[in-house]
PDB file of N, CA, C and O in Angstrom, chain B, residues numbered from 101:
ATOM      1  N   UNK B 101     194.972 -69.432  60.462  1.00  0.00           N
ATOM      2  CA  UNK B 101     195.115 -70.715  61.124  1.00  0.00           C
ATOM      3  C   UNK B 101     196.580 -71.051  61.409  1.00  0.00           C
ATOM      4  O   UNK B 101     196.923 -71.943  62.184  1.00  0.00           O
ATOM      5  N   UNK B 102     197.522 -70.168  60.635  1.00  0.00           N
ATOM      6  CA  UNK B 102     198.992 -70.975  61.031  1.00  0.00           C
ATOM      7  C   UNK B 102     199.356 -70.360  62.467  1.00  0.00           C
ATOM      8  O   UNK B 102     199.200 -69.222  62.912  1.00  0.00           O
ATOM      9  N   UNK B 103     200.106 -71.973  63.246  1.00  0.00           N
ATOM     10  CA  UNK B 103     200.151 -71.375  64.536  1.00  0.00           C
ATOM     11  C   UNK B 103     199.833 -72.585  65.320  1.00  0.00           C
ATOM     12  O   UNK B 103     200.509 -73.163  66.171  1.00  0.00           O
ATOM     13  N   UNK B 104     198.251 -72.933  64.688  1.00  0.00           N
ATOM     14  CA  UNK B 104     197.113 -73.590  65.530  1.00  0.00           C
ATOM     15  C   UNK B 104     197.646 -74.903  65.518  1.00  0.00           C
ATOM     16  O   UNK B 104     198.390 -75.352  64.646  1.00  0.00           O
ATOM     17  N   UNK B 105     197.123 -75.663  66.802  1.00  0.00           N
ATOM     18  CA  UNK B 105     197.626 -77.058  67.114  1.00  0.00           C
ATOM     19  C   UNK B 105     196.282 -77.745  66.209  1.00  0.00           C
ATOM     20  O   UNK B 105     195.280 -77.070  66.446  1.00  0.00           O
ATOM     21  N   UNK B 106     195.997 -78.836  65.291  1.00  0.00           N
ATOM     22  CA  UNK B 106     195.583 -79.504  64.544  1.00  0.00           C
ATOM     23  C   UNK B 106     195.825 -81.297  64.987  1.00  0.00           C
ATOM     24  O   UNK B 106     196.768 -81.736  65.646  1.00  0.00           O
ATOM     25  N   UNK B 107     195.023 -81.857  64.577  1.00  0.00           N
ATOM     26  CA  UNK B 107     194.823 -83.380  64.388  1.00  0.00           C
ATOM     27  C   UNK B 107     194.406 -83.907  63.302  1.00  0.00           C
ATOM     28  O   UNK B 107     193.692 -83.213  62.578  1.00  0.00           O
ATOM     29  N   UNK B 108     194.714 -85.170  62.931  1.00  0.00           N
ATOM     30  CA  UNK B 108     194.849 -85.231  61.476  1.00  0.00           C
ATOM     31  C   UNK B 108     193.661 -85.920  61.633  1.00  0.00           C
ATOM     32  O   UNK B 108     193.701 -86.720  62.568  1.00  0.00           O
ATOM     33  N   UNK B 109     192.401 -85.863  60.902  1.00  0.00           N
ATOM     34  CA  UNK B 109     191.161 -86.829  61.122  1.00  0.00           C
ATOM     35  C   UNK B 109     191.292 -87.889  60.002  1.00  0.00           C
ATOM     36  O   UNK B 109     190.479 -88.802  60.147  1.00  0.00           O
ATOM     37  N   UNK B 110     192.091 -88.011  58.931  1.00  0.00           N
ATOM     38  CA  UNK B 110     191.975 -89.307  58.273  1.00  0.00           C
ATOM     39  C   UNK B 110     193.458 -89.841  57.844  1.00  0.00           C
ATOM     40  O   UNK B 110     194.435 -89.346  58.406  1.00  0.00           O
ATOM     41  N   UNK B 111     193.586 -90.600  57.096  1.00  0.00           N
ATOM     42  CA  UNK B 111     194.509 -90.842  56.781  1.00  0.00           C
ATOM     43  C   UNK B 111     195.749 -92.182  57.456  1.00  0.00           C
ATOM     44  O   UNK B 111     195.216 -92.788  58.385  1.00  0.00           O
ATOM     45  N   UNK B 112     196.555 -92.464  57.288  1.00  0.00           N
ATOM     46  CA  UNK B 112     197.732 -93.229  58.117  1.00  0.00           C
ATOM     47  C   UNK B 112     198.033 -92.603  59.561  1.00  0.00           C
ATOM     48  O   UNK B 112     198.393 -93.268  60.533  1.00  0.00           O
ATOM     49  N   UNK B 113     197.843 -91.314  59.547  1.00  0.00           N
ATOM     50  CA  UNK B 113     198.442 -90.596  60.605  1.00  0.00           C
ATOM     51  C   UNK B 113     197.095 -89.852  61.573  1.00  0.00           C
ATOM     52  O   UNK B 113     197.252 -88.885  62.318  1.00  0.00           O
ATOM     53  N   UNK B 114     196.009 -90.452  61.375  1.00  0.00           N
ATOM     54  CA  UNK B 114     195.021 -90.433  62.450  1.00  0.00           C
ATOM     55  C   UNK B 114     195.299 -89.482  63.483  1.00  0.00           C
ATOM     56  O   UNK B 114     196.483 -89.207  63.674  1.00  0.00           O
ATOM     57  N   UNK B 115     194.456 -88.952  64.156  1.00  0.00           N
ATOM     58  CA  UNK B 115     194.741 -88.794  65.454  1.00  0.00           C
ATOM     59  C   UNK B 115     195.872 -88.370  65.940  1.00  0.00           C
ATOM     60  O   UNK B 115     196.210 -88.425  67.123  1.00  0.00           O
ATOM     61  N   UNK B 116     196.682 -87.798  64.752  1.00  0.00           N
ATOM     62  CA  UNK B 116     198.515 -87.731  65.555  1.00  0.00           C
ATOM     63  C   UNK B 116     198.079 -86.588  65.228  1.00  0.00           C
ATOM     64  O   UNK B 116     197.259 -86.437  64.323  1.00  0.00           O
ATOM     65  N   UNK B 117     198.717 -85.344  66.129  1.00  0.00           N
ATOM     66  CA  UNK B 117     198.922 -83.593  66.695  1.00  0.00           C
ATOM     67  C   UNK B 117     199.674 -83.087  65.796  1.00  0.00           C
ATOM     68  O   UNK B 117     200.787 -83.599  65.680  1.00  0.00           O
ATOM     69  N   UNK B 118     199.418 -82.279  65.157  1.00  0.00           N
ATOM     70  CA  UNK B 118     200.854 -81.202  64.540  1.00  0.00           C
ATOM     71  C   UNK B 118     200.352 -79.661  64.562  1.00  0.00           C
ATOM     72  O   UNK B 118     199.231 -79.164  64.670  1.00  0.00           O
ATOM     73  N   UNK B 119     201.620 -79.126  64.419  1.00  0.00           N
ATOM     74  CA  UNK B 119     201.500 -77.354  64.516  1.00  0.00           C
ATOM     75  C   UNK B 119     201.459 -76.893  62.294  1.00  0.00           C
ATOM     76  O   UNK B 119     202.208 -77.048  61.330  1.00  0.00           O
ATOM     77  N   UNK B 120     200.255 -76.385  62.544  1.00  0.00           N
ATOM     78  CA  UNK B 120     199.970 -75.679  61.033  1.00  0.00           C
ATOM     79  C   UNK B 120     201.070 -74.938  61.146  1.00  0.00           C
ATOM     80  O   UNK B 120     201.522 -74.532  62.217  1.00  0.00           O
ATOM     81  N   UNK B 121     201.610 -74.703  59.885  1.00  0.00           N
ATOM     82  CA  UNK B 121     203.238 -73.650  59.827  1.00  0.00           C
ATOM     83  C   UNK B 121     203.174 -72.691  58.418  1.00  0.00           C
ATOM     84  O   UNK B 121     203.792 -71.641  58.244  1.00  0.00           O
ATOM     85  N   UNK B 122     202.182 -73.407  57.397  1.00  0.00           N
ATOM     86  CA  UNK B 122     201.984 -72.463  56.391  1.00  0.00           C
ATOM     87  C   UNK B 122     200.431 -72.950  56.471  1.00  0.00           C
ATOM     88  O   UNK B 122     199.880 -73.560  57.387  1.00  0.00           O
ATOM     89  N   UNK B 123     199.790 -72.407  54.994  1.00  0.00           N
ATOM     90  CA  UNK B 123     198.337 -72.860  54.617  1.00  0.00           C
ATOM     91  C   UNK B 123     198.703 -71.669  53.002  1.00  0.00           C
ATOM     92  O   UNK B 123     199.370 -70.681  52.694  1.00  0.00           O
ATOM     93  N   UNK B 124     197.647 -72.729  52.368  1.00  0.00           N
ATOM     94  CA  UNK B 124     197.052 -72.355  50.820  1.00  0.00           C
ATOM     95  C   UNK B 124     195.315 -71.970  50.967  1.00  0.00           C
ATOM     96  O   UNK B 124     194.558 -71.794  51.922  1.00  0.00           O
ATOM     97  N   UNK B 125     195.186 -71.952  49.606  1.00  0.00           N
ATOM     98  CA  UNK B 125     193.176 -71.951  49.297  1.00  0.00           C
ATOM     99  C   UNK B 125     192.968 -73.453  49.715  1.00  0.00           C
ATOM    100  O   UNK B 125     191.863 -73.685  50.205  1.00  0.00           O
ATOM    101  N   UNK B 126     193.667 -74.305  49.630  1.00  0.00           N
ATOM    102  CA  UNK B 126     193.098 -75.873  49.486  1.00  0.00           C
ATOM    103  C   UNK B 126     193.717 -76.682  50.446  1.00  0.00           C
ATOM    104  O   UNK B 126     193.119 -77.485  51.162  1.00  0.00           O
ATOM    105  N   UNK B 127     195.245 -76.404  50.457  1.00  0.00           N
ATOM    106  CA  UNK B 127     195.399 -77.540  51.960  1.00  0.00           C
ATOM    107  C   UNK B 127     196.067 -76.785  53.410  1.00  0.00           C
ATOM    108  O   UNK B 127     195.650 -75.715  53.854  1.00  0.00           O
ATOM    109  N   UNK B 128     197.060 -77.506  53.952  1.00  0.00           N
ATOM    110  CA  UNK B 128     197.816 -76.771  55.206  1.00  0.00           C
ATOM    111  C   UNK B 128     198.841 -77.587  54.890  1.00  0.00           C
ATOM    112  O   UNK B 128     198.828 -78.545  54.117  1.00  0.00           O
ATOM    113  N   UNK B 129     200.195 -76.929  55.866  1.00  0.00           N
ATOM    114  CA  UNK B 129     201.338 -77.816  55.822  1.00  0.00           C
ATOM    115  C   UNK B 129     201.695 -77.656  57.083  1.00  0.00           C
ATOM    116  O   UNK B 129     201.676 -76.597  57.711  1.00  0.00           O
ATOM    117  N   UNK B 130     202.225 -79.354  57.696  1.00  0.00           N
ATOM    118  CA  UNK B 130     201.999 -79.615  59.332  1.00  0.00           C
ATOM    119  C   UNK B 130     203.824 -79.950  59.775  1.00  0.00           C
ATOM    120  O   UNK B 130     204.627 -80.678  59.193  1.00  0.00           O
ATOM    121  N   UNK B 131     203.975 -79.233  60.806  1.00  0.00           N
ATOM    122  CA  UNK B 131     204.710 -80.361  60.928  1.00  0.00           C
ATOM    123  C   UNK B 131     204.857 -80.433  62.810  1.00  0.00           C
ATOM    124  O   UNK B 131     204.573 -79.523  63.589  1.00  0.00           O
ATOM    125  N   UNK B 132     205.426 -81.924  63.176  1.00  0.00           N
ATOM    126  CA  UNK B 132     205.674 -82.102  64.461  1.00  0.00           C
ATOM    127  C   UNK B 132     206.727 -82.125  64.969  1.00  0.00           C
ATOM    128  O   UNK B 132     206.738 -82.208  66.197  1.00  0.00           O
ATOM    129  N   UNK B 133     207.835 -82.070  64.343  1.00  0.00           N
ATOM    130  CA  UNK B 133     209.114 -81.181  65.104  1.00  0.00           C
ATOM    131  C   UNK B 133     210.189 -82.550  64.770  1.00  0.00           C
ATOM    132  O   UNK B 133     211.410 -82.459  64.903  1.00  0.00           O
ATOM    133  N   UNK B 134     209.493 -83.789  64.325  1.00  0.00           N
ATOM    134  CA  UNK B 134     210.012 -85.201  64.576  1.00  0.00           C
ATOM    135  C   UNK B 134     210.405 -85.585  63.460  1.00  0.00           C
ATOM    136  O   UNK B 134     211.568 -85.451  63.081  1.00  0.00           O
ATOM    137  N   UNK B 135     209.099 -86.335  62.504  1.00  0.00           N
ATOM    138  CA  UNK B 135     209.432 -87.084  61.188  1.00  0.00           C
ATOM    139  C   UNK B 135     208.816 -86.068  60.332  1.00  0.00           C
ATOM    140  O   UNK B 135     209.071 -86.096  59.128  1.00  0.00           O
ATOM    141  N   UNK B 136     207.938 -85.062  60.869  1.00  0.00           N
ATOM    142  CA  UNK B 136     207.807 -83.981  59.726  1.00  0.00           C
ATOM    143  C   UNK B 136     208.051 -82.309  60.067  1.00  0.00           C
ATOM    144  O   UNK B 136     207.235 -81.464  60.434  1.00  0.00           O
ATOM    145  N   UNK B 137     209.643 -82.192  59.765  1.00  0.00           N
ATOM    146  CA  UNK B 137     210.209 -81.069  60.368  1.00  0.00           C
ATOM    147  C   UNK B 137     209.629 -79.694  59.402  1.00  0.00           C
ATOM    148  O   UNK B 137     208.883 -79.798  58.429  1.00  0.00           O
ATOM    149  N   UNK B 138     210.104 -78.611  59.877  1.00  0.00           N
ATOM    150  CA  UNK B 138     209.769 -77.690  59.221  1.00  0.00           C
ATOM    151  C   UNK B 138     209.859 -77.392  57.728  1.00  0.00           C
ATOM    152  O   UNK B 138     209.096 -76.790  56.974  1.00  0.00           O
ATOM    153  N   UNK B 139     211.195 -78.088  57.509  1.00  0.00           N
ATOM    154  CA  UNK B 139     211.813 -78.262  56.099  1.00  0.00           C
ATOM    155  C   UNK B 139     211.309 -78.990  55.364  1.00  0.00           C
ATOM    156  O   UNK B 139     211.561 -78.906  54.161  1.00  0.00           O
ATOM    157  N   UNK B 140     210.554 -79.808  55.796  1.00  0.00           N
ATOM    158  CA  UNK B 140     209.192 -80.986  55.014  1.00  0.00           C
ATOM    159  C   UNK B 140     208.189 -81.597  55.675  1.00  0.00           C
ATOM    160  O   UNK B 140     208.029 -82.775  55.994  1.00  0.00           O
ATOM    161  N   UNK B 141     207.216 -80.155  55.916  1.00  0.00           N
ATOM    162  CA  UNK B 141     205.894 -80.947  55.953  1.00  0.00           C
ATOM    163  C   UNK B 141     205.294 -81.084  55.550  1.00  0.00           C
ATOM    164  O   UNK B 141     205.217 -80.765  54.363  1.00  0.00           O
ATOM    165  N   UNK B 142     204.133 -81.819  56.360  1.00  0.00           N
ATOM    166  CA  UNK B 142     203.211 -82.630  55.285  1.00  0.00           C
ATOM    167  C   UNK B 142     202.117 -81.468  55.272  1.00  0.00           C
ATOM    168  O   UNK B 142     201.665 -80.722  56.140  1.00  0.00           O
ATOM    169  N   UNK B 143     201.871 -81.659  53.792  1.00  0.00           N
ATOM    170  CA  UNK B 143     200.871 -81.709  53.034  1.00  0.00           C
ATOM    171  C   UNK B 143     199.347 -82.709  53.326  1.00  0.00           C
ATOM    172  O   UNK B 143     199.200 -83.930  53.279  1.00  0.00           O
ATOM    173  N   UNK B 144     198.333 -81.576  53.642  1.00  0.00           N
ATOM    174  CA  UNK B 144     197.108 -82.228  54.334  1.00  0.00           C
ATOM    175  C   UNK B 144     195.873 -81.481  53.930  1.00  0.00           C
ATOM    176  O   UNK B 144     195.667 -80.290  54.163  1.00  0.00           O
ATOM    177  N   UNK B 145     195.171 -82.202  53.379  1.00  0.00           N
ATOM    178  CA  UNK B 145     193.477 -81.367  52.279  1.00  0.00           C
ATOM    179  C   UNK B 145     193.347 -80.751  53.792  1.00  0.00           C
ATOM    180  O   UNK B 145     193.695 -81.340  54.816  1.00  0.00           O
ATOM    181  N   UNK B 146     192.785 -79.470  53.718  1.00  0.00           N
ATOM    182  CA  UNK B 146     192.114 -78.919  55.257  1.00  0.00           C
ATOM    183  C   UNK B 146     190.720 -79.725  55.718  1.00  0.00           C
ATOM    184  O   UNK B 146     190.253 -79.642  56.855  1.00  0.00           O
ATOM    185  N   UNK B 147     190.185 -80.454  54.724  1.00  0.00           N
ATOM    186  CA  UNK B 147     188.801 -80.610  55.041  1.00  0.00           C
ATOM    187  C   UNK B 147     189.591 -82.272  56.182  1.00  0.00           C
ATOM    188  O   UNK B 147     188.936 -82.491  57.201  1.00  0.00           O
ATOM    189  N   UNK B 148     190.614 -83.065  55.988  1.00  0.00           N
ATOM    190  CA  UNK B 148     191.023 -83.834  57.053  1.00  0.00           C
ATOM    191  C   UNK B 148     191.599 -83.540  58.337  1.00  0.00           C
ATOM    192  O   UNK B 148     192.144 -84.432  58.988  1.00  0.00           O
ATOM    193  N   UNK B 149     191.513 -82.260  58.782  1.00  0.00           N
ATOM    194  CA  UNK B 149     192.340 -81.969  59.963  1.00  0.00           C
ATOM    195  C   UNK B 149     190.982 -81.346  60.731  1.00  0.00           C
ATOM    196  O   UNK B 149     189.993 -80.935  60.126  1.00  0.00           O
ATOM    197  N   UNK B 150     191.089 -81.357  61.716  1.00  0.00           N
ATOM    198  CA  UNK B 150     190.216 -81.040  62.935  1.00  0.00           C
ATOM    199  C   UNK B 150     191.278 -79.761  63.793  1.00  0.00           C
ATOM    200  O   UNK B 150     192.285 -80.125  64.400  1.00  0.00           O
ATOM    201  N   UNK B 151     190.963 -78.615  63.737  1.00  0.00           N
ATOM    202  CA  UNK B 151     191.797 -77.818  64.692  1.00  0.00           C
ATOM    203  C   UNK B 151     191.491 -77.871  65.907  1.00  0.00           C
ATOM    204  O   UNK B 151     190.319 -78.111  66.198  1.00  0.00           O
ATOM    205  N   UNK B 152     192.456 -77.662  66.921  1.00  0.00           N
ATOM    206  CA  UNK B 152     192.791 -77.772  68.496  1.00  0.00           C
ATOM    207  C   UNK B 152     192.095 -76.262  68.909  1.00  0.00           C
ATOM    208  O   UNK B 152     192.796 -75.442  68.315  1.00  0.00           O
ATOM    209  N   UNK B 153     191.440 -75.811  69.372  1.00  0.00           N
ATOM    210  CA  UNK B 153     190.993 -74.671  69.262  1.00  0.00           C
ATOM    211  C   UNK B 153     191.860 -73.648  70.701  1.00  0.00           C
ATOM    212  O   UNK B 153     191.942 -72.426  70.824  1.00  0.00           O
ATOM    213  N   UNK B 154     192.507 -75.013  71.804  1.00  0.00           N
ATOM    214  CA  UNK B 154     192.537 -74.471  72.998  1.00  0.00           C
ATOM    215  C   UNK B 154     194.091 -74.058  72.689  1.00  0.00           C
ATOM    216  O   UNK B 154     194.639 -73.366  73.547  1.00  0.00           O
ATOM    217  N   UNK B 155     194.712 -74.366  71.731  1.00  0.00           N
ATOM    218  CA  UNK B 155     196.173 -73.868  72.225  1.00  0.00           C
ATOM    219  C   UNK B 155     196.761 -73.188  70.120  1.00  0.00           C
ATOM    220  O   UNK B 155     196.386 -73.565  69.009  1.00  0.00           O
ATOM    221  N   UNK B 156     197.560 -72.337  70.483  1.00  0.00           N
ATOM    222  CA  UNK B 156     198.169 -71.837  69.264  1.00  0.00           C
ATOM    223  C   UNK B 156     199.546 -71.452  69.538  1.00  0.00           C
ATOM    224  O   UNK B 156     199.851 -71.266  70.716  1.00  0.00           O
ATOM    225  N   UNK B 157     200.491 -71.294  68.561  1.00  0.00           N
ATOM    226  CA  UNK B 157     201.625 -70.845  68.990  1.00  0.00           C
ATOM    227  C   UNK B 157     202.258 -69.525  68.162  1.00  0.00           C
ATOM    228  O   UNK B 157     201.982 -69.191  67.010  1.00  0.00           O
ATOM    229  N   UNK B 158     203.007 -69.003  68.910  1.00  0.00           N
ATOM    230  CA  UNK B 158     203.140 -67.355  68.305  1.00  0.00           C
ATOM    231  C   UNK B 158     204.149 -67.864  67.051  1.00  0.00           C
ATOM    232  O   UNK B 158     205.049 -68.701  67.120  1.00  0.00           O
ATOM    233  N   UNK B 159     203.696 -67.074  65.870  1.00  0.00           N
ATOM    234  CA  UNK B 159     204.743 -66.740  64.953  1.00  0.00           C
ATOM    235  C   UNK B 159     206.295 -66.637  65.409  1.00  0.00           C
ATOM    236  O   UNK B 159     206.622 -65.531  65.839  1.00  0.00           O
ATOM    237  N   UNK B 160     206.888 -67.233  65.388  1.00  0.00           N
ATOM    238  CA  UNK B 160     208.625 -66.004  65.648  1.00  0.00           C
ATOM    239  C   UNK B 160     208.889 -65.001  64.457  1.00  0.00           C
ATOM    240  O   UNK B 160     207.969 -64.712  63.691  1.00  0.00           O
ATOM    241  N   UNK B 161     210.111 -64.493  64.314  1.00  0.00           N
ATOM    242  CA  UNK B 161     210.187 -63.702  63.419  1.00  0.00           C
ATOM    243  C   UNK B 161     210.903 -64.382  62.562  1.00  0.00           C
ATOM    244  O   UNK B 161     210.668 -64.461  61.357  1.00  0.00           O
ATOM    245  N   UNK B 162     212.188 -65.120  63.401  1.00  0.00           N
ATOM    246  CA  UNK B 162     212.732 -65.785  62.558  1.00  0.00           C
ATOM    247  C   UNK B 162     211.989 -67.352  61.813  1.00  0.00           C
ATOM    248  O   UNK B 162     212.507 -68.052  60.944  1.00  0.00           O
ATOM    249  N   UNK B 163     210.746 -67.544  62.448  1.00  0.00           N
ATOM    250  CA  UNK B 163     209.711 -68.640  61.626  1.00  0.00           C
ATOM    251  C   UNK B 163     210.098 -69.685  62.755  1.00  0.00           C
ATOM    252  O   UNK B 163     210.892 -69.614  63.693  1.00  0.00           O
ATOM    253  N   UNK B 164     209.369 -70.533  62.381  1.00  0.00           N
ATOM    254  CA  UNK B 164     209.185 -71.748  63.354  1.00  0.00           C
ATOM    255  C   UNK B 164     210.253 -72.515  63.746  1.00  0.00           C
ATOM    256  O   UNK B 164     211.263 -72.130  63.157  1.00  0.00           O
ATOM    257  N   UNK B 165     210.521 -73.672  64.676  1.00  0.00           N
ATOM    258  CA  UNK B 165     211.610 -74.444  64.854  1.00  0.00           C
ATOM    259  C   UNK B 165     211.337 -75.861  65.656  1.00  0.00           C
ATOM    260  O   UNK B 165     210.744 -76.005  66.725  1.00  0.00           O
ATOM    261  N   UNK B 166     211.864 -76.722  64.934  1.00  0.00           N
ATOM    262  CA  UNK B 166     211.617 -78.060  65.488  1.00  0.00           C
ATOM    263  C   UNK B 166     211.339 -78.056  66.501  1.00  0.00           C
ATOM    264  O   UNK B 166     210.159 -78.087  66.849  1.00  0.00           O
ATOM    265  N   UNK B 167     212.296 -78.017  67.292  1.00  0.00           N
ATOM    266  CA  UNK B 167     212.406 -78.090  69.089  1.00  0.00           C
ATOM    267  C   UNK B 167     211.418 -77.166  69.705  1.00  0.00           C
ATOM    268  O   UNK B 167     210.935 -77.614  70.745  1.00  0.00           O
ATOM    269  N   UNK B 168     210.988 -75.992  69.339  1.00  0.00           N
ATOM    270  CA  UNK B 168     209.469 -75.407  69.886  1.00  0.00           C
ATOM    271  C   UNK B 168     208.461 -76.042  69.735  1.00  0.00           C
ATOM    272  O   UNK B 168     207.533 -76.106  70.541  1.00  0.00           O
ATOM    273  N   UNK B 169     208.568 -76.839  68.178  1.00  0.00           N
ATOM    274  CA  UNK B 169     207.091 -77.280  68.241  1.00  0.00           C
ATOM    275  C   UNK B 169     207.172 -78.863  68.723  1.00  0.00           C
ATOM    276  O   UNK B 169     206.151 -79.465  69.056  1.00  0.00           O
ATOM    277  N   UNK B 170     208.400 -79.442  68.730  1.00  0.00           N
ATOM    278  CA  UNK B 170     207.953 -80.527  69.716  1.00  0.00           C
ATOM    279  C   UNK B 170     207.647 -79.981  71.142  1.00  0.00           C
ATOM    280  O   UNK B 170     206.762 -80.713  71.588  1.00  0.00           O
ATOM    281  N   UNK B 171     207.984 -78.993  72.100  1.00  0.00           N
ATOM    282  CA  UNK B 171     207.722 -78.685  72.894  1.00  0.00           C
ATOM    283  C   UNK B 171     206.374 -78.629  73.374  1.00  0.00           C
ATOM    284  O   UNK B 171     205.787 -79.320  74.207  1.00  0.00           O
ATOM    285  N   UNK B 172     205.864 -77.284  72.403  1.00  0.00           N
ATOM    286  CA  UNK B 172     204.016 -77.215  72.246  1.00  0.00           C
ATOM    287  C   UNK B 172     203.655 -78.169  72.034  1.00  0.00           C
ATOM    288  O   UNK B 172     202.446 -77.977  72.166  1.00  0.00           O
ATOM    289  N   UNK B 173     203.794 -79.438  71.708  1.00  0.00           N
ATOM    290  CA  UNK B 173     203.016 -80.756  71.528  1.00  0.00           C
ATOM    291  C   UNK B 173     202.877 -81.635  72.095  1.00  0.00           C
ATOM    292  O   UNK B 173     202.021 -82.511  71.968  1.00  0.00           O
ATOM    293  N   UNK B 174     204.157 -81.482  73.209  1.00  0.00           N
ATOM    294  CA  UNK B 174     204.265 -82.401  74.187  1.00  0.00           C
ATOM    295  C   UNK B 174     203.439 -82.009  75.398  1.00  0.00           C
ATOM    296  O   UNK B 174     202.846 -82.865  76.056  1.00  0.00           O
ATOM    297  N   UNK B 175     203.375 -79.939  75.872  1.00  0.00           N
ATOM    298  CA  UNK B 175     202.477 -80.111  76.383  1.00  0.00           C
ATOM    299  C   UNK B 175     201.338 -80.247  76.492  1.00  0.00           C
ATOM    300  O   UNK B 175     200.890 -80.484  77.614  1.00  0.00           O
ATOM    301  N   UNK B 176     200.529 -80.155  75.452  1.00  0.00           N
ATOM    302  CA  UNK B 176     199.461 -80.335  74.618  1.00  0.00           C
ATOM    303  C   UNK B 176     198.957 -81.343  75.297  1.00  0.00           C
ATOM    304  O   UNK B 176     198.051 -81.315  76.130  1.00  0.00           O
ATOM    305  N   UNK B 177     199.956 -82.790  74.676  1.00  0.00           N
ATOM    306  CA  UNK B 177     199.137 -83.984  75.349  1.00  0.00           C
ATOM    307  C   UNK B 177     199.930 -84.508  77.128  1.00  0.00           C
ATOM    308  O   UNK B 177     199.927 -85.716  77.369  1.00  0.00           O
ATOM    309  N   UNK B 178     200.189 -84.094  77.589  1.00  0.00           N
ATOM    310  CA  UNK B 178     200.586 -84.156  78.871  1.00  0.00           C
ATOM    311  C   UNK B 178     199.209 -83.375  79.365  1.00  0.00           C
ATOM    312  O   UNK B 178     198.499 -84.088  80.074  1.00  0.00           O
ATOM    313  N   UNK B 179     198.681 -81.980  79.106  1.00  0.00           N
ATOM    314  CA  UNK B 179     197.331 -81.525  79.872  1.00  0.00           C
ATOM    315  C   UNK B 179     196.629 -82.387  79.393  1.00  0.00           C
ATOM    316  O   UNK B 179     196.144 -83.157  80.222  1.00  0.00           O
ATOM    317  N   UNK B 180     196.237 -82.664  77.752  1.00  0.00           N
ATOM    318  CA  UNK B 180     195.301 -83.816  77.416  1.00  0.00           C
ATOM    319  C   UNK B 180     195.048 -85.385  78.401  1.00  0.00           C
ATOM    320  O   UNK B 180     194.113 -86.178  78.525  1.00  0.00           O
ATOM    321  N   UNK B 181     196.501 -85.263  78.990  1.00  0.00           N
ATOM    322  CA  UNK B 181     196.329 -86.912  79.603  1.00  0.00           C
ATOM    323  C   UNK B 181     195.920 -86.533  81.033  1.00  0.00           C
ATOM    324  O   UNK B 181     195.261 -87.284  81.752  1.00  0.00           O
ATOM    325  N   UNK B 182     196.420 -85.142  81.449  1.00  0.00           N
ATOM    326  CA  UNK B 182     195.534 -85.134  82.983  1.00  0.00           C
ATOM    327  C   UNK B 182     194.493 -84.844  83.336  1.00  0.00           C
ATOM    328  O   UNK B 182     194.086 -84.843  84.498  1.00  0.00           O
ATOM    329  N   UNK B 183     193.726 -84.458  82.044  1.00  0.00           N
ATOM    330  CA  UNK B 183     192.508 -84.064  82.000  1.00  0.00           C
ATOM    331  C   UNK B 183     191.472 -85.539  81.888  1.00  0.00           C
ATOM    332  O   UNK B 183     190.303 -85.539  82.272  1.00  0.00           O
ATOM    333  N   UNK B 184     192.113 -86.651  81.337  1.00  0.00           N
ATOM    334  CA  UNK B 184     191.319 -87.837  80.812  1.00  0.00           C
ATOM    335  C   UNK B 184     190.949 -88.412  82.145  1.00  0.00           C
ATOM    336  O   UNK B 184     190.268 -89.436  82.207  1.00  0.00           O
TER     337      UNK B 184
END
């Protein structure tokens, strides 16, 4: 699953997008490039997240980076809004 674009189904942060960047047996760790950077994300039970099934993003080698994954997220919901 790390990679995959996700939505948070409960919690304070509802409905807000993030890129999975690690995962355990029990939760995932998210982040959106913004208030939860790579260096601290959040922590989320898997059974609250809903995965994005239509979009994923490649591993790098050197590992993930803020500014990519705000990128992937922005277009995410830019097709999401022309599709509505």
């Amino acid at each position: 699953m790390i990679g995959m674009l996700a939505s948070s189904k409960a919690g304070h942060d509802q409905k807000t997008v993030y890129v999975i960047i690690d995962e355990d047996d029990e939760y995932v760790y998210l982040a959106d490039g913004r208030s939860r950077t790579v260096d601290r994300p959040k922590k989320k039970n898997r059974k609250h997240i809903q995965i994005i099934k239509k979009k994923q993003m490649i591993r790098p080698a050197d590992g993930y980076k803020d500014l990519e994954i705000k990128r992937v997220i922005k277009q995410y919901q830019e097709e999401a809004n022309v599709k509505s």
